[in-house]
N, CA, C and O atoms as CSV, one atom per row, in Angstrom:
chain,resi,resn,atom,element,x,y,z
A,1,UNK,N,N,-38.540,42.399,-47.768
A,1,UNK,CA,C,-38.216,43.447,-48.719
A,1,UNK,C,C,-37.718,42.790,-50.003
A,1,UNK,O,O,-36.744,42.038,-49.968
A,2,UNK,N,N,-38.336,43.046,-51.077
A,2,UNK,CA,C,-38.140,42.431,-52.117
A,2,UNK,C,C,-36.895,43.509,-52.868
A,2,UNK,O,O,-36.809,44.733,-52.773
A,3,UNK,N,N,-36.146,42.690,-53.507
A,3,UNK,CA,C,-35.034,43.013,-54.458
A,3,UNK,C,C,-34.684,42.715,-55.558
A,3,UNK,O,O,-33.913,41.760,-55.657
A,4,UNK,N,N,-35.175,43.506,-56.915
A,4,UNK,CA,C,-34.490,43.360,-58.189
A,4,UNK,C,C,-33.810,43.431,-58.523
A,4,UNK,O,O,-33.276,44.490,-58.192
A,5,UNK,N,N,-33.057,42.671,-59.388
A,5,UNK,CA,C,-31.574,42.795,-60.504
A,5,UNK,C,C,-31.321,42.491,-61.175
A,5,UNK,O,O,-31.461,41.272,-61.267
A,6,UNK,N,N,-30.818,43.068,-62.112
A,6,UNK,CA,C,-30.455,42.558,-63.559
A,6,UNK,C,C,-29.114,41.983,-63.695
A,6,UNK,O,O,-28.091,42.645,-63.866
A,7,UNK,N,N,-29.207,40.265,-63.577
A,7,UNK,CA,C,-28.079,39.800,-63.763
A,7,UNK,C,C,-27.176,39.879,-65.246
A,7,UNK,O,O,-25.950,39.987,-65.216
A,8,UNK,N,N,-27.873,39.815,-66.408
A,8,UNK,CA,C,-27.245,39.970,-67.897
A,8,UNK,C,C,-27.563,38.676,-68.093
A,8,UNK,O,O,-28.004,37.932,-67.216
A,9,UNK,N,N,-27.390,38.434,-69.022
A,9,UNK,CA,C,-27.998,36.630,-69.820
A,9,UNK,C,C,-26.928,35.911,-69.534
A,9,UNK,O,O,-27.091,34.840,-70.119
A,10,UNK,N,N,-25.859,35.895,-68.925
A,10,UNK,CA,C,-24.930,34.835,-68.764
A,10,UNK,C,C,-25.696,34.497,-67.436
A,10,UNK,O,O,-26.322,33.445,-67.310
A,11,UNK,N,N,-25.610,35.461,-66.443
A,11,UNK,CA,C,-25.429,35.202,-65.144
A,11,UNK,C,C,-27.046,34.533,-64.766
A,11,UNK,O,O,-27.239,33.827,-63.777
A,12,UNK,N,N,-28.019,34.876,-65.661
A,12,UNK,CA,C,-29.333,34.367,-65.682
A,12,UNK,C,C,-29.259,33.048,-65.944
A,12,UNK,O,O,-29.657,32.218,-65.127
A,13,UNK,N,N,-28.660,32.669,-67.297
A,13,UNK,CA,C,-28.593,31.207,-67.556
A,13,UNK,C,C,-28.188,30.504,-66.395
A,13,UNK,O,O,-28.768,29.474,-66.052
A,14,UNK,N,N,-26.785,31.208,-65.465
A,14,UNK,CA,C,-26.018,30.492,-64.806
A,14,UNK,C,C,-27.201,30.247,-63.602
A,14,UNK,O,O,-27.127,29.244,-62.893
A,15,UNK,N,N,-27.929,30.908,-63.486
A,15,UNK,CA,C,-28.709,30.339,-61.872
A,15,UNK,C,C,-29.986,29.737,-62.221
A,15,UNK,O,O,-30.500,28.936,-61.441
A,16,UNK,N,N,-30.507,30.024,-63.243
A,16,UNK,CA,C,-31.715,29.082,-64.405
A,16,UNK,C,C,-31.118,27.972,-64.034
A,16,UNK,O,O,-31.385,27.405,-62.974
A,17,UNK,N,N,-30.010,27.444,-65.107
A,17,UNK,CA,C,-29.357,26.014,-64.635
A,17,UNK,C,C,-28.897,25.745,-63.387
A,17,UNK,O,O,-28.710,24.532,-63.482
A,18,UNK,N,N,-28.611,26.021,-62.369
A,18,UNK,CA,C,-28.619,25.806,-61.287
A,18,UNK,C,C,-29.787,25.012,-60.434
A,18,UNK,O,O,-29.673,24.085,-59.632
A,19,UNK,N,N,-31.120,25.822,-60.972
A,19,UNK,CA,C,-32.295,25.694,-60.610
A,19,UNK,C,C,-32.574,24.700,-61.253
A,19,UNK,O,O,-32.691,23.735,-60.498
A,20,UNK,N,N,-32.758,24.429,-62.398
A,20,UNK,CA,C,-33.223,23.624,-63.453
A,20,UNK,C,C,-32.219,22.295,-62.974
A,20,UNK,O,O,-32.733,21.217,-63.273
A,21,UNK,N,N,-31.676,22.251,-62.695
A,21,UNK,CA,C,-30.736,20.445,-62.560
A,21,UNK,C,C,-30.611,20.414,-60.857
A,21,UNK,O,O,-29.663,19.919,-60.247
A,22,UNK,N,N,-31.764,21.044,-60.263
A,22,UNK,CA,C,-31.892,20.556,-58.697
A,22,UNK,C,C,-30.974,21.062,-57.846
A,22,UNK,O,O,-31.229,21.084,-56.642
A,23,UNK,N,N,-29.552,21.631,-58.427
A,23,UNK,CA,C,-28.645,21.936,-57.053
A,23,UNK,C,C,-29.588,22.938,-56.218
A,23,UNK,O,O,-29.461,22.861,-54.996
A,24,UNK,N,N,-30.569,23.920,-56.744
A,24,UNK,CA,C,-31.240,24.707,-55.738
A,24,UNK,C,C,-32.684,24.810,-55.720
A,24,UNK,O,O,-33.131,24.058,-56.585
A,25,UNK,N,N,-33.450,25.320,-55.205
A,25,UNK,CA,C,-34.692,25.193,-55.070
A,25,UNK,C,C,-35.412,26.526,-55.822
A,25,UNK,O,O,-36.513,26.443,-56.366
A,26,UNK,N,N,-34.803,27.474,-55.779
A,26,UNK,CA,C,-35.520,28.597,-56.313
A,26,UNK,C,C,-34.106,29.446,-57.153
A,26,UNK,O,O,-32.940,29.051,-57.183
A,27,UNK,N,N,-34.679,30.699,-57.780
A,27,UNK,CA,C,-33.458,31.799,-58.109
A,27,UNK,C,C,-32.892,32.536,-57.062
A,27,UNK,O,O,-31.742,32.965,-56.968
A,28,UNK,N,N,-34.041,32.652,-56.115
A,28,UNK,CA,C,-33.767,33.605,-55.155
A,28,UNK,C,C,-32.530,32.729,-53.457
A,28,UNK,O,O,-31.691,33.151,-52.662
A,29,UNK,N,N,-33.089,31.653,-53.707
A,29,UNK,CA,C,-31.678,30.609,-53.086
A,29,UNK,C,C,-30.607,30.830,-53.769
A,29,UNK,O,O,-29.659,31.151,-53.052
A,30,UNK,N,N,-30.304,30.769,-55.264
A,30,UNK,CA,C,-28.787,30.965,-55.931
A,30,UNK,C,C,-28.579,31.915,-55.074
A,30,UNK,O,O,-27.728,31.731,-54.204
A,31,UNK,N,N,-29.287,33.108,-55.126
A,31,UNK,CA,C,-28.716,34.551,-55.001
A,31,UNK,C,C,-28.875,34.541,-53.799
A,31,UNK,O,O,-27.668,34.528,-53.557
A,32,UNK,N,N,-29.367,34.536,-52.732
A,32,UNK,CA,C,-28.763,34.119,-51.203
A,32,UNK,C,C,-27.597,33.662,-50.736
A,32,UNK,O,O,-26.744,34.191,-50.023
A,33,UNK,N,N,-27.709,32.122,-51.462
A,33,UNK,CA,C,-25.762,31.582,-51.054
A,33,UNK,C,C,-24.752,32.521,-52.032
A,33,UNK,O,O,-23.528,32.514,-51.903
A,34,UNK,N,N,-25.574,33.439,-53.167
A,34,UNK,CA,C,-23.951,34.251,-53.625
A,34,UNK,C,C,-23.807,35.434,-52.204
A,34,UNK,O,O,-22.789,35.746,-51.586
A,35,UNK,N,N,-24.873,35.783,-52.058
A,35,UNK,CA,C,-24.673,37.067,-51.113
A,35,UNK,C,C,-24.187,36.402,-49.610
A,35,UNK,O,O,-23.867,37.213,-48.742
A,36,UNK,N,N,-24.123,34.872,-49.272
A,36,UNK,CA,C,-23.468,34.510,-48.762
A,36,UNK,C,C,-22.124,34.326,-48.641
A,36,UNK,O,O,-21.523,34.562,-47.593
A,37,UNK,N,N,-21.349,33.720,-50.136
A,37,UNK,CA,C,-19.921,33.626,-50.067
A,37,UNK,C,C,-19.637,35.367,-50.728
A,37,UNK,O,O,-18.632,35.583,-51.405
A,38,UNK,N,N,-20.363,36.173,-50.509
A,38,UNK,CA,C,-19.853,37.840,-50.961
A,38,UNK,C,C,-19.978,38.185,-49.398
A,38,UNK,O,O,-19.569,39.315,-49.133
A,39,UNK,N,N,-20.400,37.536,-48.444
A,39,UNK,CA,C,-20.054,38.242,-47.159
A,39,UNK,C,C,-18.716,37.786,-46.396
A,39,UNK,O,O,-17.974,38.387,-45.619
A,40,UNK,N,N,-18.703,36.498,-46.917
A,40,UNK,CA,C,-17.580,35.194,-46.244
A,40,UNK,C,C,-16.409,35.764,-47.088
A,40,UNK,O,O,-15.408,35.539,-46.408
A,41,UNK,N,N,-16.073,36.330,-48.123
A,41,UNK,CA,C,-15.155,36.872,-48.880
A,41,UNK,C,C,-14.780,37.977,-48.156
A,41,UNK,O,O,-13.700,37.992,-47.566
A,42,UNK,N,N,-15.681,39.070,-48.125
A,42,UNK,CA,C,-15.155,40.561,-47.636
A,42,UNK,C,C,-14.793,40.247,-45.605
A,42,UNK,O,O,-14.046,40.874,-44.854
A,43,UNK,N,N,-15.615,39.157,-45.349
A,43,UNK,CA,C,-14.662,38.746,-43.742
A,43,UNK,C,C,-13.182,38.515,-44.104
A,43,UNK,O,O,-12.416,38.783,-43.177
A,44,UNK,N,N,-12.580,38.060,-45.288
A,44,UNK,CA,C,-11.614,37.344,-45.301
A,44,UNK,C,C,-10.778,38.342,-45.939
A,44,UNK,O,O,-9.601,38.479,-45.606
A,45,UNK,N,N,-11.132,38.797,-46.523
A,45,UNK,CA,C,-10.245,40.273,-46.963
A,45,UNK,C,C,-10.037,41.520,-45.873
A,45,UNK,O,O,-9.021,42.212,-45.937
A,46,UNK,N,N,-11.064,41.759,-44.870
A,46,UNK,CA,C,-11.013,42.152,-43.542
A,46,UNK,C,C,-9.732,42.069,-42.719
A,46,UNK,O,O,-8.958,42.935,-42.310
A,47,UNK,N,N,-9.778,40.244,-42.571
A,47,UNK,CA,C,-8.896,39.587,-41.699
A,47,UNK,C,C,-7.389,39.905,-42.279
A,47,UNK,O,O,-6.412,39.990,-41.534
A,48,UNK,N,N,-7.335,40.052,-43.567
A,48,UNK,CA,C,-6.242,39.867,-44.296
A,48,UNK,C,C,-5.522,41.426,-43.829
A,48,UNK,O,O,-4.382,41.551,-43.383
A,49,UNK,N,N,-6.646,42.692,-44.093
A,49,UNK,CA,C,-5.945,43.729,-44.437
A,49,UNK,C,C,-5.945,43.648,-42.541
A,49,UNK,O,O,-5.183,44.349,-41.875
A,50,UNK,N,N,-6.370,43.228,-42.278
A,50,UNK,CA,C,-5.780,43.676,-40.242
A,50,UNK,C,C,-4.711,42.556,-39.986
A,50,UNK,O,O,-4.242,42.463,-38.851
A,51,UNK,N,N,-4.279,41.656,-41.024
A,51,UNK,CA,C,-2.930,41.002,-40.881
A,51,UNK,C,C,-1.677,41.861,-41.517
A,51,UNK,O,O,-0.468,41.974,-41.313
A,52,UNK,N,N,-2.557,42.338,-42.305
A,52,UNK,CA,C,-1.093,42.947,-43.229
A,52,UNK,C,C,-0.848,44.564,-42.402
A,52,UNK,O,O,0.116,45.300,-42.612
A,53,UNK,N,N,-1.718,44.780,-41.672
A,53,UNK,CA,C,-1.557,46.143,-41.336
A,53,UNK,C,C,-0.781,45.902,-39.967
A,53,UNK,O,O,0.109,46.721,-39.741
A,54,UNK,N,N,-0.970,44.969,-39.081
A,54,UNK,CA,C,-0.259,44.161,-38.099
A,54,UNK,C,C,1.325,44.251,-38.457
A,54,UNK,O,O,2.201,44.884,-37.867
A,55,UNK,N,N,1.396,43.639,-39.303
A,55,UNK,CA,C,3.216,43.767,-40.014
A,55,UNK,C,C,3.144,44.682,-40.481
A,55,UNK,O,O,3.312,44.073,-41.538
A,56,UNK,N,N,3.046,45.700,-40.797
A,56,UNK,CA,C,3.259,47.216,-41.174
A,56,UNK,C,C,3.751,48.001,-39.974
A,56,UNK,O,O,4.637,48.844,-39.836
A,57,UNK,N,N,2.699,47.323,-38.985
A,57,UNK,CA,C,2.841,48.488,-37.870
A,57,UNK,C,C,4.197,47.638,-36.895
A,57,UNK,O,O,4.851,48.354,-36.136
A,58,UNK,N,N,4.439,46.558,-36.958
A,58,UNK,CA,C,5.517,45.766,-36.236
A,58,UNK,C,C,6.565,46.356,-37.074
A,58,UNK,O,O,7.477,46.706,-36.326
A,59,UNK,N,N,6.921,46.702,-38.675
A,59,UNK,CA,C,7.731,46.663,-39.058
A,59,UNK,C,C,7.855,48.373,-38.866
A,59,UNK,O,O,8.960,48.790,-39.214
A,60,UNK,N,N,7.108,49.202,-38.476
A,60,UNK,CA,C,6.929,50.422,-38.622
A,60,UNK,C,C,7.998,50.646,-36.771
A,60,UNK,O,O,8.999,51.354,-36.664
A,61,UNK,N,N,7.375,49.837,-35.634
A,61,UNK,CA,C,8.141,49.617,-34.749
A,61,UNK,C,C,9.463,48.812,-34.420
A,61,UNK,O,O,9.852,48.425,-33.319
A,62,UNK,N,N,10.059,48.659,-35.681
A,62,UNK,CA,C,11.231,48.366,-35.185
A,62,UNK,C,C,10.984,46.254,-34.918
A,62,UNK,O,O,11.838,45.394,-34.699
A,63,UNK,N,N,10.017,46.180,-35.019
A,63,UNK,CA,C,10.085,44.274,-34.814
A,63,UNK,C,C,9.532,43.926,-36.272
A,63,UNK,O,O,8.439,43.693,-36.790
A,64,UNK,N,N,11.341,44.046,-36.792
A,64,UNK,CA,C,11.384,43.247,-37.990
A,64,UNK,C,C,12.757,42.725,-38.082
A,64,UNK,O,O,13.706,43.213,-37.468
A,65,UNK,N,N,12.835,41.563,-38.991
A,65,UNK,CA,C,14.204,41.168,-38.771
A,65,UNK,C,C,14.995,40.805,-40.325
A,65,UNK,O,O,14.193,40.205,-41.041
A,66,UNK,N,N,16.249,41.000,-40.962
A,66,UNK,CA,C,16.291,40.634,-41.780
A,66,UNK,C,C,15.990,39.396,-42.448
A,66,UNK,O,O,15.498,38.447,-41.838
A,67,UNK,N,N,16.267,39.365,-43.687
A,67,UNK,CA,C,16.110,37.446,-44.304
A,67,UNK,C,C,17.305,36.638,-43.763
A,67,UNK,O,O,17.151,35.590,-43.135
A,68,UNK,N,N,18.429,37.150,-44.025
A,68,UNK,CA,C,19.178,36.334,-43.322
A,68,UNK,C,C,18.955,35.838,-41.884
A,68,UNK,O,O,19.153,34.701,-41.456
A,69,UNK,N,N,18.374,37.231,-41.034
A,69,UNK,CA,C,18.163,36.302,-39.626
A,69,UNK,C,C,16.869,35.493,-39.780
A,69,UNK,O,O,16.779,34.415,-39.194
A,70,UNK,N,N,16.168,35.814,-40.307
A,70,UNK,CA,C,15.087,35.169,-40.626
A,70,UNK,C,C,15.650,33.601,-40.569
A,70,UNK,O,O,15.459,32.791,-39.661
A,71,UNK,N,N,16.489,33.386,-41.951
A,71,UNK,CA,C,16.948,31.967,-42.293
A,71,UNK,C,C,17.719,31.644,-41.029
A,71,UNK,O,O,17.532,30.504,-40.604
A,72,UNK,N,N,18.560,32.427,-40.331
A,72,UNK,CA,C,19.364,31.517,-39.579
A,72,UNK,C,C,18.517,31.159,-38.268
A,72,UNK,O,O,19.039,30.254,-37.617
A,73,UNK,N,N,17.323,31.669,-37.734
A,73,UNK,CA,C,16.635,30.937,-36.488
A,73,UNK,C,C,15.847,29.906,-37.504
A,73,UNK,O,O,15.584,28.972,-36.747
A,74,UNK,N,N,15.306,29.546,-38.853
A,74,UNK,CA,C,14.370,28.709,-38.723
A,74,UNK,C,C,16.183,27.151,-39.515
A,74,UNK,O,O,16.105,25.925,-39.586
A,75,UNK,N,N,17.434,28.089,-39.897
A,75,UNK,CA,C,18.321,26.634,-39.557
A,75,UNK,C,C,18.554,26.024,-38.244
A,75,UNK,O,O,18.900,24.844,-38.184
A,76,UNK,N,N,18.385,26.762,-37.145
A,76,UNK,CA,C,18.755,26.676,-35.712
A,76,UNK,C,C,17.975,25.777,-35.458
A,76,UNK,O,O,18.330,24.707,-34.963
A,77,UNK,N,N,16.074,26.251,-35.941
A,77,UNK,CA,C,14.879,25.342,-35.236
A,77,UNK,C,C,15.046,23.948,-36.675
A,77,UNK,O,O,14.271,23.001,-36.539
A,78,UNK,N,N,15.861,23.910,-37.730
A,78,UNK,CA,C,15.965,22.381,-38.434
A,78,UNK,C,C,17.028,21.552,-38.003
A,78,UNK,O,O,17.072,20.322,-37.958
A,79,UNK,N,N,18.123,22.639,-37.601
A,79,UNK,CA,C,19.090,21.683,-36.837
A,79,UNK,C,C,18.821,21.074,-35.202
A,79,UNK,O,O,19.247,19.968,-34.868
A,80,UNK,N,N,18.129,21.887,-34.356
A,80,UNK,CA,C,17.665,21.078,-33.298
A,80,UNK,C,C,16.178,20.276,-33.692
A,80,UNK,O,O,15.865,19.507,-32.783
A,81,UNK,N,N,15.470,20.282,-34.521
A,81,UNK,CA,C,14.964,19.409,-34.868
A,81,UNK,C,C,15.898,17.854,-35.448
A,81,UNK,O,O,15.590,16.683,-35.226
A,82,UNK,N,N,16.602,18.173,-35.913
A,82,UNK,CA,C,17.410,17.057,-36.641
A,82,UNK,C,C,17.667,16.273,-35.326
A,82,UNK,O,O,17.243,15.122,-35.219
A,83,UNK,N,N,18.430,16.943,-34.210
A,83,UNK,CA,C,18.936,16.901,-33.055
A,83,UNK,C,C,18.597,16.125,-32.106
A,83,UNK,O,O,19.347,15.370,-31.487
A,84,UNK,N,N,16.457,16.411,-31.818
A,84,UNK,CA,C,16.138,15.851,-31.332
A,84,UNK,C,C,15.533,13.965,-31.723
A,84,UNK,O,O,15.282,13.089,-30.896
A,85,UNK,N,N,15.470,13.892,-33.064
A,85,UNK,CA,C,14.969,12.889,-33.928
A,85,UNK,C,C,16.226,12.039,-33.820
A,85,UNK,O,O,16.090,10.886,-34.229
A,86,UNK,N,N,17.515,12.406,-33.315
A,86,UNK,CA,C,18.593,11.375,-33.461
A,86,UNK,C,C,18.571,10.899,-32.104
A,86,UNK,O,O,19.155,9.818,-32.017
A,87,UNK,N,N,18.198,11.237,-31.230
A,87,UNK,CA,C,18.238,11.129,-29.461
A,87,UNK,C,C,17.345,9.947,-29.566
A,87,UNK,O,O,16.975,9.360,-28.549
């Protein structure tokens, strides 16, 4: 299935030269590996919003903790680190 588009004269030059100095073989390769890192992007924005929605819903249940406790288990895990490096 063939597909047209009008990139605009920047984005033309940009895969012309692409083509033209060997990094690719055709126009239609540029525009493959873009529609490649445009799929590898929206996986990663995916992953992100089901991380951030993860802590929403932990913090929505009650498993959240302040900054201060926050700071005082990761002084606990530098002071028994210190702890064990002197042994």
């Amino acid at each position: 299935m063939a597909i047209s588009a009008e990139l605009g004269e920047n984005l033309e030059k940009v895969v012309s030269d692409l083509v033209e100095n060997g990094r690719y073989n055709s126009k239609s390769e540029v525009l493959r590996e873009g529609v490649r890192l445009v799929q590898e992007r929206e996986a990663h924005l995916r992953e992100l919003e089901a991380k951030i929605q993860a802590g929403v819903d932990d913090f929505e249940a009650g498993r959240s903790s302040t900054i201060d406790q926050a700071f005082q288990r990761v002084r606990k895990q530098i002071a028994a680190g210190a702890t064990q490096k002197a042994s």
